[in-house]
C-alpha positions as CSV (number, residue, x, y, z in Angstrom):
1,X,33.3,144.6,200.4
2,X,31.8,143.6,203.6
3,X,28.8,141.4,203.6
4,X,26.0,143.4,206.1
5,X,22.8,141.7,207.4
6,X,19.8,142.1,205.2
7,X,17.7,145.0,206.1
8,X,13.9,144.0,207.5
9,X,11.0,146.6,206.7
10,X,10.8,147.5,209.6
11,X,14.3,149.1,209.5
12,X,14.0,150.5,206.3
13,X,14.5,154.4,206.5
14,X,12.9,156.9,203.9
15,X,16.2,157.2,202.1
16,X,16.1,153.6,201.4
17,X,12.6,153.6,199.9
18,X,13.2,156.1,197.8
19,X,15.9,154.6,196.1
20,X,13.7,151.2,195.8
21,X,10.9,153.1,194.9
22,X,13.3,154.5,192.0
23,X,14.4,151.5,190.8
24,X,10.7,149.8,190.3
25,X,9.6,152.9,188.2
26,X,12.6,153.3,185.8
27,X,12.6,157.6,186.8
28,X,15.9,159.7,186.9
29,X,17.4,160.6,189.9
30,X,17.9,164.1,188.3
31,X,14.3,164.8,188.9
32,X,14.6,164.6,192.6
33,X,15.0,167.9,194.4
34,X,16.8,165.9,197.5
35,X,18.3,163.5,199.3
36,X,17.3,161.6,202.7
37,X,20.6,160.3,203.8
38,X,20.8,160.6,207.8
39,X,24.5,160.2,208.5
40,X,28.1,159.2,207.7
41,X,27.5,155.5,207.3
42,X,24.4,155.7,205.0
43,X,26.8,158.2,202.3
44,X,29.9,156.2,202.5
45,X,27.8,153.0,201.9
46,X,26.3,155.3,199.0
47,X,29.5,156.1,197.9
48,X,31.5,152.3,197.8
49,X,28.3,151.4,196.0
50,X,30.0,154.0,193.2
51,X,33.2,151.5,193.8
52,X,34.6,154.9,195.4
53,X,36.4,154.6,198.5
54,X,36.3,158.1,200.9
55,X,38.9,156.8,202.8
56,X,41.6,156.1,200.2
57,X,43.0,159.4,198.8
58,X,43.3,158.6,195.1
59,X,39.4,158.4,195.5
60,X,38.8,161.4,197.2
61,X,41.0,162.9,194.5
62,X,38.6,161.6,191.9
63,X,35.6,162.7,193.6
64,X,37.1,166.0,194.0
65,X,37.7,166.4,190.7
66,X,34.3,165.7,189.1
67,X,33.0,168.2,191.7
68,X,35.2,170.7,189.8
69,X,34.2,169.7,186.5
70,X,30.5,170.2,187.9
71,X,31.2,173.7,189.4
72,X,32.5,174.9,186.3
73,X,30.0,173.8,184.1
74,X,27.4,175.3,186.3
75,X,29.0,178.7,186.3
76,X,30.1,178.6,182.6
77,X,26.8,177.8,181.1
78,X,24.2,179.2,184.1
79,X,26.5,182.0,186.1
80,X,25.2,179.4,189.3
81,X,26.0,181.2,192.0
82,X,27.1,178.5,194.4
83,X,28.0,179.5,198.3
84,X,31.9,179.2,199.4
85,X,30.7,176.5,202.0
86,X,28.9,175.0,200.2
87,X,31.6,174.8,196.5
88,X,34.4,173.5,200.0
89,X,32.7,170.9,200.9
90,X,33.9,167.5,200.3
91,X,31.4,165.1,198.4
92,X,30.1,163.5,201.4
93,X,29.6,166.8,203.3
94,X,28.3,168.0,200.1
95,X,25.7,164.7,199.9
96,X,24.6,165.1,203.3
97,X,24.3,169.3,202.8
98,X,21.7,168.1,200.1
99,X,19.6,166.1,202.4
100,X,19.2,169.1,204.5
101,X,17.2,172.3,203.7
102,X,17.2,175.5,202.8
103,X,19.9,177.5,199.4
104,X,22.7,175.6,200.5
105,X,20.7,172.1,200.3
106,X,19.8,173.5,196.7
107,X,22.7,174.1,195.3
108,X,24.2,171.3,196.4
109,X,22.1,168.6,194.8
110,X,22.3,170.6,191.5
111,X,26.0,169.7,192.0
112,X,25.8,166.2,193.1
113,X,23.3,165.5,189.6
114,X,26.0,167.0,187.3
115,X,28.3,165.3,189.3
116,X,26.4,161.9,188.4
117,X,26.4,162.8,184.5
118,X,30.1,164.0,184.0
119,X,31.5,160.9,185.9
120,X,28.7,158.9,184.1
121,X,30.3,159.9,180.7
122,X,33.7,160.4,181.9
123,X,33.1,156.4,183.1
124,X,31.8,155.4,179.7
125,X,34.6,157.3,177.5
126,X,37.1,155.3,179.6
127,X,35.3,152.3,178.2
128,X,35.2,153.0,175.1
129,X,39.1,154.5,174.9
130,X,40.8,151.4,176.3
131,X,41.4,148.3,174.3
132,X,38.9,145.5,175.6
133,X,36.6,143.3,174.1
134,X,32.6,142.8,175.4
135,X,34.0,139.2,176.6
136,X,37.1,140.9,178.8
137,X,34.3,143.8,180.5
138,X,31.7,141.1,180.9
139,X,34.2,138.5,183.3
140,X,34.7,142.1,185.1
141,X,31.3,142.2,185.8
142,X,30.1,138.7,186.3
143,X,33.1,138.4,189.3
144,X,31.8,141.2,190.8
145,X,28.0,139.8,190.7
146,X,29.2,136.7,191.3
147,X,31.3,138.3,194.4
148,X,28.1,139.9,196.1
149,X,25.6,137.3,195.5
150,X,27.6,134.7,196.2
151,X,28.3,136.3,199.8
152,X,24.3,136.7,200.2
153,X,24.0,132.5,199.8
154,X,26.6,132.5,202.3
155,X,25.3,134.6,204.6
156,X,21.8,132.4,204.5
157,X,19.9,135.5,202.4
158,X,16.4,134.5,201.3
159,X,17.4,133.4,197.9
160,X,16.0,130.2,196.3
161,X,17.8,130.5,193.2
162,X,20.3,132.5,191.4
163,X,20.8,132.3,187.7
164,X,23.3,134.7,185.8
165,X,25.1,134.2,182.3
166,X,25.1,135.9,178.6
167,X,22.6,136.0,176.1
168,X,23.3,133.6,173.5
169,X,24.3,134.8,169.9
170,X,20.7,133.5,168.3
171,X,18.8,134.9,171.0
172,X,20.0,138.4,170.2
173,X,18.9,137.8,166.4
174,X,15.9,137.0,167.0
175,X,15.3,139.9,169.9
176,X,16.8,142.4,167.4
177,X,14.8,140.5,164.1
178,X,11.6,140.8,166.5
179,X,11.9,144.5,167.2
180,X,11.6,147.1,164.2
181,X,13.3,150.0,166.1
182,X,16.1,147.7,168.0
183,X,19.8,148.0,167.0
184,X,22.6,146.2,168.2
185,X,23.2,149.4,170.9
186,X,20.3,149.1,172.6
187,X,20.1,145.4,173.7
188,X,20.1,145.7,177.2
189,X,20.6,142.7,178.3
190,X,23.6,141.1,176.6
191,X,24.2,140.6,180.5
192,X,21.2,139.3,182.9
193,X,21.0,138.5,186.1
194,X,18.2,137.1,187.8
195,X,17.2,136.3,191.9
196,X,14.3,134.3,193.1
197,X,13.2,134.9,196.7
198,X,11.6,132.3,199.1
199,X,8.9,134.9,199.5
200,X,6.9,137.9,198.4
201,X,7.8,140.3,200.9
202,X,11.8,139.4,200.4
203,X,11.9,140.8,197.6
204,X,12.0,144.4,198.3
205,X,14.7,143.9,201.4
206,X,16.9,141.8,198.4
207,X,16.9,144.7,196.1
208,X,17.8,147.3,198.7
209,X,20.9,145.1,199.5
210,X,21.7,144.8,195.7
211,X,21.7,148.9,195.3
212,X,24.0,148.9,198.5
213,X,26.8,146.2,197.4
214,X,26.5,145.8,193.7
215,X,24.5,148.6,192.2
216,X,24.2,152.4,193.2
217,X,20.5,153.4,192.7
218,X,21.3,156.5,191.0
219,X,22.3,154.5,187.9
220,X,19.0,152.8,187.2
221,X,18.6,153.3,183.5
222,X,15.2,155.7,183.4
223,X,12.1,154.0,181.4
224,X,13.7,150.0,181.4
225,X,12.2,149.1,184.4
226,X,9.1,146.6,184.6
227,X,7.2,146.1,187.7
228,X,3.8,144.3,186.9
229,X,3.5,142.4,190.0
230,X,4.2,144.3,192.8
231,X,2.1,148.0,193.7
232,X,4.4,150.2,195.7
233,X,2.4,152.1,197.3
234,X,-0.3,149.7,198.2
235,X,2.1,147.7,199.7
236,X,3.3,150.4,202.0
237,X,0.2,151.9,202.8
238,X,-0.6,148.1,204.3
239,X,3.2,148.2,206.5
240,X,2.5,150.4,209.5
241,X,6.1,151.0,209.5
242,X,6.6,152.1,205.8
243,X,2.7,153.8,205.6
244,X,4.0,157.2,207.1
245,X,6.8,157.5,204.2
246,X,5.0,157.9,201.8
247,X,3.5,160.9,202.5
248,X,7.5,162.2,202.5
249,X,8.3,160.8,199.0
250,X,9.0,162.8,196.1
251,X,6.4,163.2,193.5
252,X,6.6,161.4,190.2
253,X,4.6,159.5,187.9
254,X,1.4,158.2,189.5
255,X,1.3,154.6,188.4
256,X,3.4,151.8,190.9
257,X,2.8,149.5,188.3
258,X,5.0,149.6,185.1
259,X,3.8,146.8,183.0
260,X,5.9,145.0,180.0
261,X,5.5,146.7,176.8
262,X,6.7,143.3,175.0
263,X,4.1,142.4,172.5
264,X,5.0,139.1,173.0
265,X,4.9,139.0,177.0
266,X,1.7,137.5,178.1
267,X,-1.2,139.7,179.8
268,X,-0.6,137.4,182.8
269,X,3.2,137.3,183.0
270,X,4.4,138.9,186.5
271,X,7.7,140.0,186.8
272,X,10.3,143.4,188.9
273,X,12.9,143.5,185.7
274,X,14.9,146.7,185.8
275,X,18.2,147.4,184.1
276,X,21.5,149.5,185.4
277,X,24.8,150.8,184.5
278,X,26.8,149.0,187.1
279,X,29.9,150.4,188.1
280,X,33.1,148.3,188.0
281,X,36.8,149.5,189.2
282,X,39.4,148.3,186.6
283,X,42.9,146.9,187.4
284,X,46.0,148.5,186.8
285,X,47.1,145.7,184.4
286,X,43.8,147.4,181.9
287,X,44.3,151.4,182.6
288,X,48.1,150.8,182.2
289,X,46.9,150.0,178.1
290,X,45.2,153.2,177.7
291,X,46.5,156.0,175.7
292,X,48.1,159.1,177.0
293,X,45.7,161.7,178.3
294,X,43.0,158.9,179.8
295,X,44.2,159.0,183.5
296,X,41.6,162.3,184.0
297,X,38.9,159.7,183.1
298,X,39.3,157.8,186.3
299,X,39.3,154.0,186.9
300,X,35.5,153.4,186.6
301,X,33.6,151.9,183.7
302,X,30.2,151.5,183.0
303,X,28.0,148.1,181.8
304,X,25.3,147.6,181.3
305,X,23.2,144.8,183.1
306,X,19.9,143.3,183.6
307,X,18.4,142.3,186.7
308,X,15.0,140.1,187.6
309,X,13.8,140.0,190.9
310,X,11.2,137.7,191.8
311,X,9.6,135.4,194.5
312,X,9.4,131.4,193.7
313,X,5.6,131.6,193.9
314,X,5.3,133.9,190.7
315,X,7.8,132.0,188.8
316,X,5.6,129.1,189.5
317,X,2.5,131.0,188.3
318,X,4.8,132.8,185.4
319,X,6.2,129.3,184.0
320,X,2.2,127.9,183.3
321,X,0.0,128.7,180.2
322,X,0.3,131.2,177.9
323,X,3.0,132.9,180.4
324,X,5.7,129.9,180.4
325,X,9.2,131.1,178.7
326,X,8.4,128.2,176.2
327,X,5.2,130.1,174.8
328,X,6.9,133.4,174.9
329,X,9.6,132.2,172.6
330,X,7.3,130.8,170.5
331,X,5.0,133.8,169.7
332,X,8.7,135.9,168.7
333,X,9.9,132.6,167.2
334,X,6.7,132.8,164.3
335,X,6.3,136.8,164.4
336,X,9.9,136.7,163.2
337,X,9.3,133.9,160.4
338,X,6.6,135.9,159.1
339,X,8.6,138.9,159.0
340,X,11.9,137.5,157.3
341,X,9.4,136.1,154.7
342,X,6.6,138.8,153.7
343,X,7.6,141.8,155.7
344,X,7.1,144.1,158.4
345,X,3.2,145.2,157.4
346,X,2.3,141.6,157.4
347,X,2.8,141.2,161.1
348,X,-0.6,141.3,163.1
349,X,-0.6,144.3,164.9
350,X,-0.3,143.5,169.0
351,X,-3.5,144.2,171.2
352,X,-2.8,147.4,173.0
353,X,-0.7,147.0,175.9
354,X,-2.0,149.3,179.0
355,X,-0.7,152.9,179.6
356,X,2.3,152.7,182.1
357,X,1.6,155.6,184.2
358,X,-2.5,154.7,184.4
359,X,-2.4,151.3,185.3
360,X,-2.7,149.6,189.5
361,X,-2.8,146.4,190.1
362,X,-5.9,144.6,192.7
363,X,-5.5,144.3,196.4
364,X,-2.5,141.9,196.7
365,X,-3.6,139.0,198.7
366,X,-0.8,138.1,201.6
367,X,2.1,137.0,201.0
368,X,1.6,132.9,199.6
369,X,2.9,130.4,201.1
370,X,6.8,129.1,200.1
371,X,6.7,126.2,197.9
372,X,9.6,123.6,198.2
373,X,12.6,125.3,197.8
374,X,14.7,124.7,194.7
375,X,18.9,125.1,195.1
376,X,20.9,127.8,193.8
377,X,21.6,127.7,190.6
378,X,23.8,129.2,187.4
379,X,22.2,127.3,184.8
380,X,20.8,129.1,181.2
381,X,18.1,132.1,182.2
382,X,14.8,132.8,181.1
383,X,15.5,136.5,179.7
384,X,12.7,138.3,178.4
């Protein structure tokens, strides 16, 4: 995987916002009703963020094949009629048929998001079939993380600091201890990953690279992400290149802001947290393990990872008062004493957090000036 420059604002094109845009608000790429891709670089880009290849045949193959499966759920369940140009296509004819208009531009996207949930599933059955342990699938994914962001400090990317590692074994007790609802299942981020930019306005050009060469977009889990420091639109409508965009968007939820619904986070605590299924090829040496019959599952898995993107002027800010990772842990540390000792009901009840979709944030003052810059690092994260 190529290392490419990082993209400015001012090259950013609408496809590219969209999938940002996406990312920040947690929604589901299966409520869009198209795409904005404007040529064969942008899709096949698209695609080896999938960790699929339209150049190598046994990928093609594979892409083919989920196509299939799509078709012929469609008609079995829907009689969809789909037009003969349209069901030939290949899946990079068929991904830039659904950036177009008109039927055809329909019917393809209603193939490309069945598409994304059979291979999806397909990707997580092979997971689940072959014989590895969380500690073999989680060096998969850290090499590849480590792989891309590693080239970024290379290439002289606007990154201050880089932290990435496992949660520890106590810190998942007390997450799940914390939580009444939480099982095992559902911790998100036995994985995390997190990126501090040199500046405010890096970070949107950082995550952009990150759903080109690590992460496809499309694979954002819906409702996990957090943005409570950073109001999308406002921000655009104040870029005179990015201002005219926005009125091409698709709709969806109102609110840019999608603040922490952690009872223990404080009001103050400023953070772009989003978590995604990140594709990872497997070798040979692991799909030559697996049982007879799970070569139509492809060579794809699915993990589960989370990612924090922030500047080095809000971790400042986030690491003072009653924001600081010390007084978070705190405030879960004595909620979960009191609940391993009188119960549930005797737990204060949290002050009501505000409504995701209602809230915006104040004018955002320019971006602040860069504080002295710390050096990359890989030590423990501060995981909320």
């Amino acid at each position: 995987m190529g290392t490419d420059k990082l993209r400015s604002l001012e090259d950013f094109s609408l496809a590219d916002l969209e999938s940002i845009r996406l990312v920040l608000r947690g929604d589901s790429v299966i409520d869009w009703r198209r795409l904005n891709f404007r040529n064969e670089e942008e899709i096949n880009g698209f695609l080896l963020s999938h960790e699929l290849d339209p150049e190598v045949a046994e990928d093609c193959e594979r892409m083919d094949f989920v196509k299939a499966e799509a078709i012929a759920y469609l008609r079995r369940h829907f009689a969809f009629p789909i037009p003969k140009p349209v069901e030939e296509a290949s899946v990079a004819e068929l991904l830039m048929v659904a950036s177009g208009k008109g039927h055809r531009q329909v019917c393809a996207c209603t193939i490309l998001k069945c598409m994304h949930i059979i291979h999806h599933l397909q990707g997580r059955e092979l997971l689940f079939t072959l014989p590895l342990s969380d500690q073999q699938v989680f060096q998969l994914v850290e090499e590849k993380v480590y792989r891309v962001v590693g080239q970024m400090l290379a290439g002289g990317f606007p990154i201050a600091e880089f932290v990435g590692g496992r949660k520890a074994k106590d810190s998942l007790y007390t997450k799940l201890l914390s939580k009444q609802e939480t099982v095992a299942a559902q911790i998100y981020d036995k994985l995390r990953f997190r990126i501090v930019t040199r500046h405010f306005k890096d970070i949107l050009p950082i995550i952009h690279y990150l759903s080109r060469h690590l992460f496809p977009f499309n694979y954002a889990i819906p409702g996990e992400s957090i943005n409570s420091m950073l109001d999308f639109g406002q921000f655009c409508r104040n870029h005179p290149h990015l201002k005219p965009m926005l009125q091409e968007m698709q709709i969806g939820r109102d609110a840019d802001i999608t603040p922490s619904d952690n009872k223990f986070s404080a009001d103050n605590y400023r953070v772009i947290h989003f978590v995604v299924d990140l594709p990872v090829r497997l070798p040979n040496r692991i799909l030559s393990r697996g049982p007879r019959g799970t070569d139509s599952l492809g060579n794809i898995v699915f993990v589960i990872c989370e990612f924090q993107v922030i500047d080095q002027e809000t971790e400042a800010q986030n690491e003072v008062g009653d924001a600081s990772h010390a007084s978070y842990k705190e405030r879960q540390k004595r909620a979960v004493m009191r609940r391993l000792q009188l119960g549930i009901e005797s737990v204060p009840p949290p002050p009501p957090k505000p409504d995701r979709q209602a809230v915006r944030m104040p004018t955002l003052p320019p971006p602040p000036r860069m504080p002295a810059m710390k050096a990359p690092s890989t030590k423990g994260s501060k995981k909320r």
